[in-house]
C-alpha positions, 0 to 999 in steps of 0.5 A, a space after each residue: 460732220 467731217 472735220 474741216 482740218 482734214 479737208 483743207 491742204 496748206 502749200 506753197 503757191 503755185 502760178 496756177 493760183 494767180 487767180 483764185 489768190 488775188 481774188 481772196 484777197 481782195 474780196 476780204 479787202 472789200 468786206 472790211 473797207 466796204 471799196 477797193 482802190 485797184 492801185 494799192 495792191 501792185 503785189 498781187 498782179 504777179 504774185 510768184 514773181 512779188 513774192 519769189 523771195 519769200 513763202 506765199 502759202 494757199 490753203 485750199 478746200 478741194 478745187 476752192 482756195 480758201 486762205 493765204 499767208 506770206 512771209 517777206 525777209 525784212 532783214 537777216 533776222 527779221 520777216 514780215 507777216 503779210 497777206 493772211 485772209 481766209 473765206 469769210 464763210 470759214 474764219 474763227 474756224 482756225 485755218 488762219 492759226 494754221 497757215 500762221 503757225 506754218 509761216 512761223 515754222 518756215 520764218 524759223 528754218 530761214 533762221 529769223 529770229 523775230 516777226 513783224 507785221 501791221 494791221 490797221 486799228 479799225 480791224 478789231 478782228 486782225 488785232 485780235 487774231 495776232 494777240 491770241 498767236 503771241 504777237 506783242 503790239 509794239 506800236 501805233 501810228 498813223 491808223 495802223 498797229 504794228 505787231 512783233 513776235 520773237 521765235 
């Protein structure tokens, strides 16, 4: 069997990605809250223009895209994880850990010297996922675990 690191491409996004993007992401909101409130995801209408500040990252499979990450400047020093999905038919497989540590690459040529990021407490699987890459919790409120990594 074909290795599936050798397969996969991890590049910026491009807006010919649009679709295939908003679509991930929200199918993997879907799977975890089993519902989806269309009003509170405003970034993902035009994601290059959302995301034109930062890196926006797509992982793709052939023609297929399987994954996501962004990195957003909170400060200086200072970026926020946000937007990681990958396939649910391809997660715990590593293509999360690669589009993280590619973020995490990138945050480091920007000169950041922290990350912070937030899931909520019932996405055991996401807290997990952020412990295992060296992410400390630093906190919890109101349902959500806020995360941070210094690089």
């Amino acid at each position: 069997m074909k290795d599936l690191n050798q397969e996969i491409t991890i590049q910026p996004f491009q807006p010919k990605d649009q679709a295939q993007a908003r679509a991930l992401i929200l199918v993997g909101l879907v799977e975890h809250w089993g519902t989806l409130d269309p009003g509170k995801n405003p970034d993902l209408q035009d994601i290059g223009k959302t995301y034109a500040g930062g890196v926006f990252l797509v992982a793709c499979k052939q023609e297929r895209m399987i994954g996501t990450g962004a990195l957003v400047a909170r400060g200086k020093e200072t970026g926020e994880i946000v937007r990681m999905s990958v396939a649910k038919d391809l997660r715990r497989r590593g293509l999360g850990s690669r589009i993280l540590e590619r973020l995490i690459q990138e945050a480091k040529t920007f000169g950041m010297r922290q990350l912070v990021l937030e899931t909520t407490e019932t996405w055991r699987e996401a807290i997990a996922f952020y412990k295992s890459a060296g992410f400390k919790e630093t906190h919890r409120k109101d349902g959500d675990v806020y995360f941070r990594l210094e690089v």
